[in-house]
C-alpha positions as CSV (number, residue, x, y, z in Angstrom):
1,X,-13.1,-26.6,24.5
2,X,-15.6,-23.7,23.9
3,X,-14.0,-22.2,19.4
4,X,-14.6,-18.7,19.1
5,X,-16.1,-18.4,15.3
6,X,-13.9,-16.5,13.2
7,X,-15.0,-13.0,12.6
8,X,-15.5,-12.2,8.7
9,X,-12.2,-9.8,6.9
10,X,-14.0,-7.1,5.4
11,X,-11.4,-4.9,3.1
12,X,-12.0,-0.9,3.3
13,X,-10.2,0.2,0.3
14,X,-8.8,4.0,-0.7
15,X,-7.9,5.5,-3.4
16,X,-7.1,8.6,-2.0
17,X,-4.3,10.1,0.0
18,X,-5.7,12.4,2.3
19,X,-8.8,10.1,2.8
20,X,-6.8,7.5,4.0
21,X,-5.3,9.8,6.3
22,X,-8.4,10.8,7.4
23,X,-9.7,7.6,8.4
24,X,-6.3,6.4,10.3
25,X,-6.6,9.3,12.4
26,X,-10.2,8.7,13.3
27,X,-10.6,4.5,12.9
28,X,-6.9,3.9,12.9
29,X,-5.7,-0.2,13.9
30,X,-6.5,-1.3,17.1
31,X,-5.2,-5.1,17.0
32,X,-1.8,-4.0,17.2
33,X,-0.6,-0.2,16.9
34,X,1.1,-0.8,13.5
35,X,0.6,0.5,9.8
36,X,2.5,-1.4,6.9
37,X,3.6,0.3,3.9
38,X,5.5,-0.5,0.6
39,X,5.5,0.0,-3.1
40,X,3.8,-2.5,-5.4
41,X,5.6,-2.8,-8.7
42,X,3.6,-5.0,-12.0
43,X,5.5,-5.4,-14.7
44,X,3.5,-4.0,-17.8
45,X,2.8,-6.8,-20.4
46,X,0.9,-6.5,-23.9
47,X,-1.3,-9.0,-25.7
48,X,0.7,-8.9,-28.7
49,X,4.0,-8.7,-27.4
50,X,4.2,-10.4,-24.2
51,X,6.4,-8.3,-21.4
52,X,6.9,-4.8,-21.6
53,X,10.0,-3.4,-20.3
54,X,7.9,-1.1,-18.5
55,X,6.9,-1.0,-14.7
56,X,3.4,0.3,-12.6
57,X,4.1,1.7,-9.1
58,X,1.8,2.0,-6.3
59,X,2.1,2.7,-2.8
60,X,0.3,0.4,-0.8
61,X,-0.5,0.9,2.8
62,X,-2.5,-1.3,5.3
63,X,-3.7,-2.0,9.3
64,X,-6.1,-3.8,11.0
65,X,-9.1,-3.2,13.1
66,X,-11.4,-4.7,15.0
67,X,-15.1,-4.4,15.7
68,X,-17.8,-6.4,17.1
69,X,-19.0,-8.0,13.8
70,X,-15.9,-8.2,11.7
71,X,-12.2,-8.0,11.1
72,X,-11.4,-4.9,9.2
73,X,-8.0,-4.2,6.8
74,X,-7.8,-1.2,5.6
75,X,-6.0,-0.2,2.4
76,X,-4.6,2.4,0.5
77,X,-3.7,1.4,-3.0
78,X,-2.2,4.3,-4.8
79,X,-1.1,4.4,-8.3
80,X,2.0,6.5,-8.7
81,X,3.0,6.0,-12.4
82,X,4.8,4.1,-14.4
83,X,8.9,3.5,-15.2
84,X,11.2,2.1,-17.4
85,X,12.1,-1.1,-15.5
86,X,15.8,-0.2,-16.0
87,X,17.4,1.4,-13.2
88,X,19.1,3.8,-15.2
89,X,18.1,7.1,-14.0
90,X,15.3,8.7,-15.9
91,X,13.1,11.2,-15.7
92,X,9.9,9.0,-15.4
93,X,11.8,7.2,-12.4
94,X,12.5,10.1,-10.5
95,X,8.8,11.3,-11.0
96,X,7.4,8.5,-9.6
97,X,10.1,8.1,-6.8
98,X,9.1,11.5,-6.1
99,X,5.4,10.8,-5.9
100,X,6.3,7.5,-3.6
101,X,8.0,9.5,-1.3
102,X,5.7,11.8,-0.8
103,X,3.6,9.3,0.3
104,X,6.2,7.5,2.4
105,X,6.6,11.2,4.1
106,X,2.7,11.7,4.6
107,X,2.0,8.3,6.1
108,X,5.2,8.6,8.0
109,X,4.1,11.7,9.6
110,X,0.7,10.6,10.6
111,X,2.0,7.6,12.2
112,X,3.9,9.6,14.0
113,X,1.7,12.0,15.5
114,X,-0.9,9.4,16.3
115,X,1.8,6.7,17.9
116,X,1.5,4.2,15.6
117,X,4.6,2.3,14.1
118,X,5.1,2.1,10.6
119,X,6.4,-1.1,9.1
120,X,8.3,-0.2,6.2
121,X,7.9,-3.6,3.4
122,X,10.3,-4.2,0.4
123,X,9.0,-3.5,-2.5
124,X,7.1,-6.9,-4.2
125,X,5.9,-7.4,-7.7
126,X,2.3,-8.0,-7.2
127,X,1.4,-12.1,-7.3
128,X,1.1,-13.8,-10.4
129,X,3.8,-11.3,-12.1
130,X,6.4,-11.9,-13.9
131,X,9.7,-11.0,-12.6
């Protein structure tokens, strides 16, 4: 049985919207015609006083491609802001709701007009947090 080797993962990462857009239009996934999005949520947390009751939001938005030499993910990680991590509605939740769906509505649109399907996640609380 001849093993192919494994091609190295070599992460591309952005930090900007239009960037990102950018480079899915011209080096979008070509593995599978899919981009996956969702919001990251940490929970803030303090030296001094251990868990905050405060949350950090980014969008976070991902596909693969292929070359000859390596496996590539490319990844927007966008910070959107932070909230109280109550879900009463206040103002710093609907600005950053706001912001994320602006950025649900971008990527959405571009997936669109280039045929690609976008794999809407739940949002996670980035590993190692605490809940």
């Amino acid at each position: 049985m001849n093993a192919t080797p494994a091609l190295p993962i070599v992460t591309i990462q952005f930090g900007n919207l239009d960037t990102f857009c950018d480079e899915l239009a011209a080096r979008g996934p070509n593995i599978e015609p899919v981009v996956r999005i969702c919001q990251q949520v940490r929970r803030g947390e303090s030296d001094s006083h251990g868990p905050l009751p405060i949350e950090h939001v980014c969008g976070h938005v991902s596909y693969l491609r292929r070359t000859a030499d390596v496996l590539q993910m490319s990844v927007l990680h966008l910070y959107l802001g932070q909230r109280w991590a109550y879900a009463d509605q206040t103002p710093d939740r609907a600005e950053v709701k706001v912001r994320l769906d602006q950025v649900y509505d971008r990527v959405r649109e571009r997936c669109a007009s280039l045929g690609y399907a976008l794999v809407d996640g739940s949002a996670y609380l980035q590993p190692g947090a605490q809940p």
